[in-house]
N, C-alpha and C positions, 0 to 999 in steps of 0.2 A: 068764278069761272073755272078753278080749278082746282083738284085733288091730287095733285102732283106734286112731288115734290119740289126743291128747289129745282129749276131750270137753269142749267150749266153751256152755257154757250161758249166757241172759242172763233172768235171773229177772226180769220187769214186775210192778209193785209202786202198791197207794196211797200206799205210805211207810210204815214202822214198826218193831216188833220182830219181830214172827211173819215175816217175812221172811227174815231175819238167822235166826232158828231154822232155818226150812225150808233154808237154803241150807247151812247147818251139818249137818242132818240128809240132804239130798241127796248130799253129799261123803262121808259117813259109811257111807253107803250103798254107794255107787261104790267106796271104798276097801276094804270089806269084802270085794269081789269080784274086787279088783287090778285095777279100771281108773282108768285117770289122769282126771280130772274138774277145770275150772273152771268155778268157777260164780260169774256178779256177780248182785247186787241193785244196780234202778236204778228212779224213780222213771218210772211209766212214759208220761210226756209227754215222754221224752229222744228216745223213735223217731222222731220228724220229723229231726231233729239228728244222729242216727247214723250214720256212715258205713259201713255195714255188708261192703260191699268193702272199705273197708279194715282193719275191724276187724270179721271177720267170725265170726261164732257157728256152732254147729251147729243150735240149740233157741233155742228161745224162748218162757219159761212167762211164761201170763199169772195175775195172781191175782186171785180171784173177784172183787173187788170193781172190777176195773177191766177185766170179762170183753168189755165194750161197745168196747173198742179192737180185739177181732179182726180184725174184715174191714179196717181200715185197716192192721192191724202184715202182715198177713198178704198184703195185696198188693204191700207195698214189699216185702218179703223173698221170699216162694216163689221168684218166678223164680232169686233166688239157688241153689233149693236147702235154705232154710232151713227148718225145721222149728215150726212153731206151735202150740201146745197150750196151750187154758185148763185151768187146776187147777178140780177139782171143788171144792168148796167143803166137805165133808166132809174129804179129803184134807191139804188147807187148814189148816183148822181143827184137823185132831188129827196133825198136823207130822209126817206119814205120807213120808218124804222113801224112804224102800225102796220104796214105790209108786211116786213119782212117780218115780226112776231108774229101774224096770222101765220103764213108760211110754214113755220119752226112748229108752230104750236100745233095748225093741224099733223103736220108729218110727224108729230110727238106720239100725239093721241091715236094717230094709224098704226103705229107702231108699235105699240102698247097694246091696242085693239088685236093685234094679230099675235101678242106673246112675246114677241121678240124685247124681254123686257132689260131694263139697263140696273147696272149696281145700283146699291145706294149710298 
């Protein structure tokens, strides 16, 4: 399914276990369709801190409950190139992680389609 390279995700999080599920359920997903996928959970007051040039993602899922960080996570990173998307809270909740890879994946491949390509 894909010619991408590894897929760098950085899951934003209030802290928990449904995290750690959905991120298991994300990889699980990716794997089913033979693309290479990392994915962290990180509490997500760490984006001030992050050095995202040098440790840079492709995606960046926010989760519902800390959906009020967008416009700050999403001005440090775009110019990057980065990719920012809050989880619906439905999706969330019933650890829908084949959605939310669709999700990521198409807005990968739109964003590649259009140039705006990411390091490697």
């Amino acid at each position: 399914m894909s010619n991408l390279k590894t897929i760098k995700v950085l899951l934003l999080c209030a802290g928990g276990m449904s995290s750690s599920l959905l991120e298991a359920s994300i990889i699980k997903a990716a794997e089913a369709v033979g693309v290479d996928i990392k994915v962290s959970s990180y509490f997500a007051n760490i984006v001030p801190y992050w050095d995202f040039e040098e440790h840079f993602v492709d995606v960046i899922l926010i989760a519902p409950q800390v959906r009020f960080m967008r416009k700050s996570v999403a001005k440090k990173v775009e110019p990057l190139g980065i990719i920012v998307q809050v989880i619906d809270p439905q999706t969330y909740g019933m650890v829908d992680g084949e959605k939310l890879f669709q999700q990521l994946y198409e807005a990968l491949k739109a964003r590649d389609a259009s140039g705006s390509l990411s390091p490697t």
